[in-house]
TIMI-2910 file (N, C-alpha, C, CB; in pm, 1 decimal, decimal comma, always signed):
<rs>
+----------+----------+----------+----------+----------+----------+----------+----------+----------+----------+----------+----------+------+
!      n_x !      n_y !      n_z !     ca_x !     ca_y !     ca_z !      c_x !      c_y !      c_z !     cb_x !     cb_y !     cb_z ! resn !
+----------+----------+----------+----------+----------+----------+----------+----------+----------+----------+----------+----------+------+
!    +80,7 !   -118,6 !     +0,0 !     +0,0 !     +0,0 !     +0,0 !    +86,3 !   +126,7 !     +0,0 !    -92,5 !     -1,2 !   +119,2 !  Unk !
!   +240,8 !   +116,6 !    +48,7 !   +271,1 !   +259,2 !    +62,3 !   +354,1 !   +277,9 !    -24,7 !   +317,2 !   +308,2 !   +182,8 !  Unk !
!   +386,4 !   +186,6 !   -136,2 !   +466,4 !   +164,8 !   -251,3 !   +431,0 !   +260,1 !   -329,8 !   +457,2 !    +40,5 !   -314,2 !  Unk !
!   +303,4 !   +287,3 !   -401,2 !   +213,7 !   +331,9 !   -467,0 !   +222,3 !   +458,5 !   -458,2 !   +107,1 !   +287,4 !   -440,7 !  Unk !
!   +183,4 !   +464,7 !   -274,5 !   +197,4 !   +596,8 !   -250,5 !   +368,4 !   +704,1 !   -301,7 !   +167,2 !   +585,7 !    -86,4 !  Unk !
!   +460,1 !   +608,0 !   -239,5 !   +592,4 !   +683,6 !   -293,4 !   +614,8 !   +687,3 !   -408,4 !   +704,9 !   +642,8 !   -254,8 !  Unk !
!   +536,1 !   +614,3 !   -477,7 !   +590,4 !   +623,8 !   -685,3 !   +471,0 !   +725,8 !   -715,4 !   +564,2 !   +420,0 !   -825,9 !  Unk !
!   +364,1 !   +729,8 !   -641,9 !   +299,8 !   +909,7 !   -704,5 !   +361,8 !  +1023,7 !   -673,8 !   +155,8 !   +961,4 !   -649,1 !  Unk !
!   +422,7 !  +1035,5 !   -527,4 !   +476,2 !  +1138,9 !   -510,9 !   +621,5 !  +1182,9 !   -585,9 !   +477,4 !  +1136,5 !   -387,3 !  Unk !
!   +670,9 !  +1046,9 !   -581,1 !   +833,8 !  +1055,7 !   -713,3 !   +783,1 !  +1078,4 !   -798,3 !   +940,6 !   +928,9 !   -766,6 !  Unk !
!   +673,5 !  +1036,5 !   -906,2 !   +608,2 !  +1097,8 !  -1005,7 !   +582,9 !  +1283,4 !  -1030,9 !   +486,1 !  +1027,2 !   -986,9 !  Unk !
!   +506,2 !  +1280,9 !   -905,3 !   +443,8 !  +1431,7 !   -869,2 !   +595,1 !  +1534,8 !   -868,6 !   +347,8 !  +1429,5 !   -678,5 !  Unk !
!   +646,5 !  +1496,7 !   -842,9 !   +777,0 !  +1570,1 !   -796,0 !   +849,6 !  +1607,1 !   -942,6 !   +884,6 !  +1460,4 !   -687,2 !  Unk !
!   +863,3 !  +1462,7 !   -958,3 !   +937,1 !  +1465,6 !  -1128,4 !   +899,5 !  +1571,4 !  -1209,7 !   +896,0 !  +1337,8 !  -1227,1 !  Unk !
!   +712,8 !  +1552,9 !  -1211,3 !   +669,6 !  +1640,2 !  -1298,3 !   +677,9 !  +1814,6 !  -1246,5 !   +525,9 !  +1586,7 !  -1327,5 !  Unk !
!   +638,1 !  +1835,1 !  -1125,7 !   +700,1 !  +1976,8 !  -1088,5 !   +822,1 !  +2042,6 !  -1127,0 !   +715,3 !  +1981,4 !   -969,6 !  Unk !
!   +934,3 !  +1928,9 !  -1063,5 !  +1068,6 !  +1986,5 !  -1177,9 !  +1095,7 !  +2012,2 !  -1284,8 !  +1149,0 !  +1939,6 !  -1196,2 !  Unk !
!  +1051,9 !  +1916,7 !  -1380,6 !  +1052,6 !  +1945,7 !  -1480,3 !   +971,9 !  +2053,8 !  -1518,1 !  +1040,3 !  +1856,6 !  -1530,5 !  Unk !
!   +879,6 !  +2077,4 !  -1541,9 !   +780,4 !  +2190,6 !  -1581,4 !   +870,7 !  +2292,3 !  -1601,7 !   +665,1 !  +2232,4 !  -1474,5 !  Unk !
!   +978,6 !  +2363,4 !  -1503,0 !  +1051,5 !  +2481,5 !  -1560,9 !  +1099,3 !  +2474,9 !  -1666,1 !  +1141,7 !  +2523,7 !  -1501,1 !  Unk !
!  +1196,9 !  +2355,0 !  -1670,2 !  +1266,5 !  +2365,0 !  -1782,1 !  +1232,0 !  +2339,1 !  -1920,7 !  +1349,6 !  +2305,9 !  -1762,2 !  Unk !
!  +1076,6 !  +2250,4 !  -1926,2 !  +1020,5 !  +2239,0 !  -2027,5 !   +941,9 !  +2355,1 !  -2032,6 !   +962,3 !  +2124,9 !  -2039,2 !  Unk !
!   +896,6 !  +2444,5 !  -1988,0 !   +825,2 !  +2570,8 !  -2074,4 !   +925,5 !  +2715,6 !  -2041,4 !   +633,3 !  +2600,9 !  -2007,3 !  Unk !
!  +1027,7 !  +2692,5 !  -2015,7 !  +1128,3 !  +2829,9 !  -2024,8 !  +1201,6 !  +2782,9 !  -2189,4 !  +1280,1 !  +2840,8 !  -1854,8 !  Unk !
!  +1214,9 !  +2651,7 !  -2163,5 !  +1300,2 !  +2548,1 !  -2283,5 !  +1505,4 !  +2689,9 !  -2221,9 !  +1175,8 !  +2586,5 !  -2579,3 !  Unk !
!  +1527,6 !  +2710,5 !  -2344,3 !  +1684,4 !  +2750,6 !  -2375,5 !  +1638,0 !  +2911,6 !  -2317,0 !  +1755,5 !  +2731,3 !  -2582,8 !  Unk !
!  +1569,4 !  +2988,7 !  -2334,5 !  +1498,0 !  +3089,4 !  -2323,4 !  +1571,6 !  +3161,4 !  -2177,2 !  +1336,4 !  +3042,1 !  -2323,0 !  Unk !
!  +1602,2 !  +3314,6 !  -2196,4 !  +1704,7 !  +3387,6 !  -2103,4 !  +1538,3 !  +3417,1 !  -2020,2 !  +1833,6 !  +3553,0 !  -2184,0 !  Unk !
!  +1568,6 !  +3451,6 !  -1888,2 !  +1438,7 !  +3464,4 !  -1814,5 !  +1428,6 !  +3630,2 !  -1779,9 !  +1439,1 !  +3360,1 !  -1666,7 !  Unk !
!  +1316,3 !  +3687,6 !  -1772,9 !  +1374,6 !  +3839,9 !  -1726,4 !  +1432,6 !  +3860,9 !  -1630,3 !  +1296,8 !  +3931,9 !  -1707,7 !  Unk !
!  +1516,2 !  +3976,5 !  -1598,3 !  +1539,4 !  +3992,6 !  -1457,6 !  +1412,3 !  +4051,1 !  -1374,8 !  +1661,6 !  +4085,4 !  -1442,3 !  Unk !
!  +1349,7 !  +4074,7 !  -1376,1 !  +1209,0 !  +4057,4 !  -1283,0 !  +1239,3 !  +3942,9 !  -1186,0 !  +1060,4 !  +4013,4 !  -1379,5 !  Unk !
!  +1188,8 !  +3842,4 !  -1282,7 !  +1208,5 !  +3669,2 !  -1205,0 !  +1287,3 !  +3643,6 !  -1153,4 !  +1217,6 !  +3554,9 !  -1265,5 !  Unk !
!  +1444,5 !  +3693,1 !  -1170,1 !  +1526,3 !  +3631,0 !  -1150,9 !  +1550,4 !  +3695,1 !  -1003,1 !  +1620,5 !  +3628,8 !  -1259,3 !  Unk !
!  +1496,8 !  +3820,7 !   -981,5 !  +1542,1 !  +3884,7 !   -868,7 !  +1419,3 !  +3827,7 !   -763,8 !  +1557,7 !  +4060,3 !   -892,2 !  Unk !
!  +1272,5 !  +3798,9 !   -794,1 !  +1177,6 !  +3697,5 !   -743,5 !  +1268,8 !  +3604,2 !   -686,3 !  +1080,6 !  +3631,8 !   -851,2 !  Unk !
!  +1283,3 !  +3516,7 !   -758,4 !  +1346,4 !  +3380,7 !   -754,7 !  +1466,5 !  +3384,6 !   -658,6 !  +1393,6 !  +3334,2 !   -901,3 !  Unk !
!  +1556,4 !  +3489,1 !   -645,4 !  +1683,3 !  +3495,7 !   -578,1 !  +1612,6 !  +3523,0 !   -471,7 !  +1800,1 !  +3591,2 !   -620,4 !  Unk !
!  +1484,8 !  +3626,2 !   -448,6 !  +1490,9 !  +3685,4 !   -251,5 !  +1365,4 !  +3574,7 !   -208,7 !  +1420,2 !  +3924,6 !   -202,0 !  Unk !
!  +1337,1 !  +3464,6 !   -299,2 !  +1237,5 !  +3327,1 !   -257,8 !  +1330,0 !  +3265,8 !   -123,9 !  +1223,4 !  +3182,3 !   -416,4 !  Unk !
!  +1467,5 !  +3229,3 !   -146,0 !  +1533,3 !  +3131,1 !    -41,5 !  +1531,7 !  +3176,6 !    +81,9 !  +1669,8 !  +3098,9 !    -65,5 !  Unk !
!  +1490,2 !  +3299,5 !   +140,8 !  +1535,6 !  +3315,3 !   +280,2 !  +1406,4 !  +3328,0 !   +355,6 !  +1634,7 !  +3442,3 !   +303,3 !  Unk !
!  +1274,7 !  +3350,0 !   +218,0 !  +1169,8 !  +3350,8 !   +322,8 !  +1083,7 !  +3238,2 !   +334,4 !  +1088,0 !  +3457,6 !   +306,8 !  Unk !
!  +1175,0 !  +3116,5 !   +218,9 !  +1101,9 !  +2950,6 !   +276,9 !  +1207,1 !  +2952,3 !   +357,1 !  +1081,5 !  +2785,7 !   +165,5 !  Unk !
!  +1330,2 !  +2930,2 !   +365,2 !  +1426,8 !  +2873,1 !   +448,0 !  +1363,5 !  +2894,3 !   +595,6 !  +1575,3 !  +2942,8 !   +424,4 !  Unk !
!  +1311,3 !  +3027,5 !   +609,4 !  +1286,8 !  +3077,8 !   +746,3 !  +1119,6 !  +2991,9 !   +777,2 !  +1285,7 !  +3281,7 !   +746,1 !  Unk !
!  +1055,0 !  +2979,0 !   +689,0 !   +929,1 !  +2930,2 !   +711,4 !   +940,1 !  +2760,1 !   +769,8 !   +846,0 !  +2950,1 !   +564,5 !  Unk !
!  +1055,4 !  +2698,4 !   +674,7 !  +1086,0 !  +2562,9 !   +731,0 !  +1137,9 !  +2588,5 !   +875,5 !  +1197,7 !  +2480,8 !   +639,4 !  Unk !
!  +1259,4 !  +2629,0 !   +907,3 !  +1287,4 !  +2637,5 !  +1049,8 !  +1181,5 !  +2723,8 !  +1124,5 !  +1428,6 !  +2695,7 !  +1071,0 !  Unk !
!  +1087,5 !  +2752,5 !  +1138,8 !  +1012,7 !  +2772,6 !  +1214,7 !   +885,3 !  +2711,6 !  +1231,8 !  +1010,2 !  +2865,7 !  +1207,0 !  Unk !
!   +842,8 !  +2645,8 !  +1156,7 !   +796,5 !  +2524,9 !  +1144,5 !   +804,0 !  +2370,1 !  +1220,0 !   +830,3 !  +2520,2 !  +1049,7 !  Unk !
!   +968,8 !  +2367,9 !  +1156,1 !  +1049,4 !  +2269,1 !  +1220,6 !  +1053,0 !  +2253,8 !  +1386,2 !  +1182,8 !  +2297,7 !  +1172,7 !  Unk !
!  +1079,5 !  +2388,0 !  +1449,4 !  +1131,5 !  +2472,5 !  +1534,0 !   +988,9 !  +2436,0 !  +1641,0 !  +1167,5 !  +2642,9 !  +1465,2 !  Unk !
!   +866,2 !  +2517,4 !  +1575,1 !   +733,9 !  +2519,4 !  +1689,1 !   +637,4 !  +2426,9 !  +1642,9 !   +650,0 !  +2670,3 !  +1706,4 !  Unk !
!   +666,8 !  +2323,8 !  +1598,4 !   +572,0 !  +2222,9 !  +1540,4 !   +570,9 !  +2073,9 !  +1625,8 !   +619,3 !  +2198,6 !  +1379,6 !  Unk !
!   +490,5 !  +2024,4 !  +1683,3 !   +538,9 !  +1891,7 !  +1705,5 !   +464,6 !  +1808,7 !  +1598,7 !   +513,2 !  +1840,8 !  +1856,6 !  Unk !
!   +409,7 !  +1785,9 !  +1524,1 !   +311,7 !  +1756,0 !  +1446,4 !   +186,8 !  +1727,4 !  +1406,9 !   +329,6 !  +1720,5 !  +1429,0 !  Unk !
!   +116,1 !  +1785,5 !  +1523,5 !    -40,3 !  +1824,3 !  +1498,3 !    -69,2 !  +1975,9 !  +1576,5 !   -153,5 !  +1689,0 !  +1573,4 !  Unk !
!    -15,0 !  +2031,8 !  +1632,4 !     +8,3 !  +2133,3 !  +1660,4 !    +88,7 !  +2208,4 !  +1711,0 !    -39,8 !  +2144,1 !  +1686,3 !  Unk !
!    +75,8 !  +2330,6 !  +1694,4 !   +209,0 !  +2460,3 !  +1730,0 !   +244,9 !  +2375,4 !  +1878,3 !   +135,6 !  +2687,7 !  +1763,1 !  Unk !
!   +364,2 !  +2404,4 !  +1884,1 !   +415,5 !  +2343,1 !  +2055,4 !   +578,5 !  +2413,4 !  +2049,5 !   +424,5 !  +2105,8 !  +2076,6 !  Unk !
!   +600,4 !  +2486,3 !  +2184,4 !   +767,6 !  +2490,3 !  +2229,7 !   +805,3 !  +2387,3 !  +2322,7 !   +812,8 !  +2629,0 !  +2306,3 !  Unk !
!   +899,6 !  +2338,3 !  +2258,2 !   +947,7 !  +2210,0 !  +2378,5 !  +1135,9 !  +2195,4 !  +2352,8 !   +843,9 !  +2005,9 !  +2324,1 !  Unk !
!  +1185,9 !  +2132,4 !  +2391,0 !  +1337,6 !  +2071,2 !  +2331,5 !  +1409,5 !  +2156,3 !  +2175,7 !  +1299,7 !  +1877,7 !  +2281,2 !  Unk !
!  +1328,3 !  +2082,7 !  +2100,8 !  +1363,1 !  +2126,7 !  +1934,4 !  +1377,9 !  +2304,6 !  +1957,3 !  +1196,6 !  +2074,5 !  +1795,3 !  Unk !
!  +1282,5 !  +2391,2 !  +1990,8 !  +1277,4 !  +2496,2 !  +2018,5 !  +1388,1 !  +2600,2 !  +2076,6 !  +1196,0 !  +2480,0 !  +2073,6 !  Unk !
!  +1427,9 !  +2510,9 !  +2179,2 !  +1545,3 !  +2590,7 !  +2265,8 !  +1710,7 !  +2547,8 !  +2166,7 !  +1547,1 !  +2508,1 !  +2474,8 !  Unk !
!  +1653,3 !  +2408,1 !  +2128,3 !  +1822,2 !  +2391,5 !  +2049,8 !  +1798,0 !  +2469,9 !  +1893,1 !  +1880,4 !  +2174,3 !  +2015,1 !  Unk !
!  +1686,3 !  +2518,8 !  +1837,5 !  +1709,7 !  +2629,4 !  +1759,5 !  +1747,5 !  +2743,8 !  +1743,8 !  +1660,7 !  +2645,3 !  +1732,3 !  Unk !
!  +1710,1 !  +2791,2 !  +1853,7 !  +1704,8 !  +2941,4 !  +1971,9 !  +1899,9 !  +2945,7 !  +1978,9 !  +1593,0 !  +2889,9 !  +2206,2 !  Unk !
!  +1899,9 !  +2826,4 !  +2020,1 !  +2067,0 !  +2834,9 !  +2052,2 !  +2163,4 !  +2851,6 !  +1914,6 !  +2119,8 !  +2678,6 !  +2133,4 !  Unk !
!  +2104,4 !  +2764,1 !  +1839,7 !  +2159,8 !  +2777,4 !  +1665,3 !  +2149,1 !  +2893,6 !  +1607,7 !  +2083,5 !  +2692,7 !  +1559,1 !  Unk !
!  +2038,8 !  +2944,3 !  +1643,5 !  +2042,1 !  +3062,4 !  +1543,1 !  +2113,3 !  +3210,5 !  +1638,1 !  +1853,5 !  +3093,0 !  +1480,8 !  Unk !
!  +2095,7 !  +3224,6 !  +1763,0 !  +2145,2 !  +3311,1 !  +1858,4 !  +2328,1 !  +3280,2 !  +1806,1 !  +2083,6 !  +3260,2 !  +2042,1 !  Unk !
!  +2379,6 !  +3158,3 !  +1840,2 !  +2507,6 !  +3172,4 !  +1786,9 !  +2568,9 !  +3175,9 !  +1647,7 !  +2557,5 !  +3093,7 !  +1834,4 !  Unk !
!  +2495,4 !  +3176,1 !  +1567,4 !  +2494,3 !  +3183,5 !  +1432,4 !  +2496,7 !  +3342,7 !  +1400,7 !  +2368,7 !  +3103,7 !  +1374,0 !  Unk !
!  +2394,2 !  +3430,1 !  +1468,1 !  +2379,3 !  +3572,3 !  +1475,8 !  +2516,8 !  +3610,1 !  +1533,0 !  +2250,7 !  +3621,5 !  +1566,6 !  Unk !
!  +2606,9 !  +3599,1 !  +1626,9 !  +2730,7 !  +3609,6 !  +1699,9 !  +2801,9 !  +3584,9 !  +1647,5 !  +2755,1 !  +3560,8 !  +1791,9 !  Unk !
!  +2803,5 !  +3520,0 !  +1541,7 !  +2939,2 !  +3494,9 !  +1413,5 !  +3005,1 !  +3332,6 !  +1459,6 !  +3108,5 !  +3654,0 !  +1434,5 !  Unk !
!  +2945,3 !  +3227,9 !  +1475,7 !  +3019,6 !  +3106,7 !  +1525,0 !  +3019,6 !  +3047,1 !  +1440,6 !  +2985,1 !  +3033,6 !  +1624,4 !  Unk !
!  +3093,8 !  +2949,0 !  +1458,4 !  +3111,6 !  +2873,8 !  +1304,5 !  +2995,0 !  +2747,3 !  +1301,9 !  +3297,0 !  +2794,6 !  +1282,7 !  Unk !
!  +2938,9 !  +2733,5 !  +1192,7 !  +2850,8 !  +2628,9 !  +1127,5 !  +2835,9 !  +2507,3 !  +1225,4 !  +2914,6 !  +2579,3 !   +984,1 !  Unk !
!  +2948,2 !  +2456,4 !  +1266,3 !  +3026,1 !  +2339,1 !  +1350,5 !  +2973,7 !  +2318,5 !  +1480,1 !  +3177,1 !  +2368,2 !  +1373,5 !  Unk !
!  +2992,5 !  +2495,6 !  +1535,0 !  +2984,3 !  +2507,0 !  +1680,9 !  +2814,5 !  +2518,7 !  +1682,0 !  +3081,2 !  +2651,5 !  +1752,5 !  Unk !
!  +2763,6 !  +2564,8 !  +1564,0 !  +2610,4 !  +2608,1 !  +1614,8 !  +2535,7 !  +2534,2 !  +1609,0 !  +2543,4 !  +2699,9 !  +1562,0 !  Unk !
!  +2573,2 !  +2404,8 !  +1533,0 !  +2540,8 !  +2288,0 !  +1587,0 !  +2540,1 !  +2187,3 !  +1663,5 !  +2543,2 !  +2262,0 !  +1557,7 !  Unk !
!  +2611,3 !  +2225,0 !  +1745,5 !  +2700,6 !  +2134,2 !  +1802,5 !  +2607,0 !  +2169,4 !  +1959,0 !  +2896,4 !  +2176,3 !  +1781,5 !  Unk !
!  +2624,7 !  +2308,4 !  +1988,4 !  +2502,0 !  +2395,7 !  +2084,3 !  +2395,8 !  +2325,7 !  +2052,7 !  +2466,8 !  +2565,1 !  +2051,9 !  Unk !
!  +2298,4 !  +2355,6 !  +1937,8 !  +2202,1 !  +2290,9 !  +1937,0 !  +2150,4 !  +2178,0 !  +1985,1 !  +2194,0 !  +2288,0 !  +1866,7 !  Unk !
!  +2235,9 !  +2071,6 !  +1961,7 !  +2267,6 !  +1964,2 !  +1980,8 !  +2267,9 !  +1933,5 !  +2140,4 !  +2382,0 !  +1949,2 !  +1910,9 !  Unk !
!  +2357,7 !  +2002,1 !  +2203,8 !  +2332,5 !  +1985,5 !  +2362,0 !  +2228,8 !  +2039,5 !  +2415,8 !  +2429,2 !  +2034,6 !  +2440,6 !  Unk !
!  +2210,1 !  +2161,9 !  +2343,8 !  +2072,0 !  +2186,7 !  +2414,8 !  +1972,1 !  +2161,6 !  +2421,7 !  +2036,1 !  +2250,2 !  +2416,7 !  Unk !
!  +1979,4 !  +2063,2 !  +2314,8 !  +1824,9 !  +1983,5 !  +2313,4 !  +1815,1 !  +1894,3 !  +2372,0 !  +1770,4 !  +1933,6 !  +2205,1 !  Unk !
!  +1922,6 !  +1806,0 !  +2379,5 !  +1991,2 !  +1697,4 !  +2460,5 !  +1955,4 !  +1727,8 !  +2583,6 !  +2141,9 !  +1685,4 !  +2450,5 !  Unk !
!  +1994,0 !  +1836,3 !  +2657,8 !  +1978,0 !  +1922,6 !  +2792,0 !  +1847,6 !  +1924,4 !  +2823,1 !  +2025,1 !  +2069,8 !  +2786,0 !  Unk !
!  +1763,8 !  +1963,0 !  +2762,4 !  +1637,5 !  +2010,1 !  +2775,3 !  +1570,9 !  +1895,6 !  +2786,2 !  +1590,2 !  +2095,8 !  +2674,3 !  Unk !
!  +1566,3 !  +1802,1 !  +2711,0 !  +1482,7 !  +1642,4 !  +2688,3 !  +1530,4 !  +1579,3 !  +2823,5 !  +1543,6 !  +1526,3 !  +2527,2 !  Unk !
!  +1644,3 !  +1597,8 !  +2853,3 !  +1678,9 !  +1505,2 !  +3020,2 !  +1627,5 !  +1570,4 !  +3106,4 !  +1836,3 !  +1484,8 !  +3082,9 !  Unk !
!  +1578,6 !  +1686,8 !  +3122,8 !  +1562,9 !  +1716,9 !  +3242,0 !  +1397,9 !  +1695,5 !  +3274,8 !  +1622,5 !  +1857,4 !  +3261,1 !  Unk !
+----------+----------+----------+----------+----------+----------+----------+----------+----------+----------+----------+----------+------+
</rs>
């Protein structure tokens, strides 16, 4: 039963991707779009991690995940490296779930 299900959605997917490149075809795009298209990444990026962040999966919730985001992105804002702001995260969620 869930076979089916994953070969529609690999299907569904396929066909979404493709679609650009079959109706732009070789074709230069305006810069309109292109400047669309460039300031698109930071306001899904931000919609997934916050999502990610206050979601447990049937409703909004702060718990664990929350505070080790809080910590990722607070040291990320402070200039730390990629490594370390995960690494925070990581304990602090760790931290938070034991206690």
């Amino acid at each position: 039963m869930i076979w089916p299900l994953i070969g529609s959605l690999a299907a569904v997917t396929f066909a979404i991707k493709a679609f650009g490149p079959l109706t732009v075809g070789g074709r230069e795009l305006p810069e309109w779009s292109s400047r669309v298209i460039a300031s698109m990444a930071a306001p899904i990026l931000a919609a997934l991690v916050v999502t990610a962040a206050l979601a447990d999966g049937e409703e909004w919730a702060i718990g664990p995940d929350t505070a080790g985001v809080s910590v990722a992105g607070v040291a990320l804002w402070l200039g730390a490296p990629v490594p370390v702001a995960v690494f925070s995260a990581a304990a602090m969620t760790a931290g938070v779930r034991a206690l």
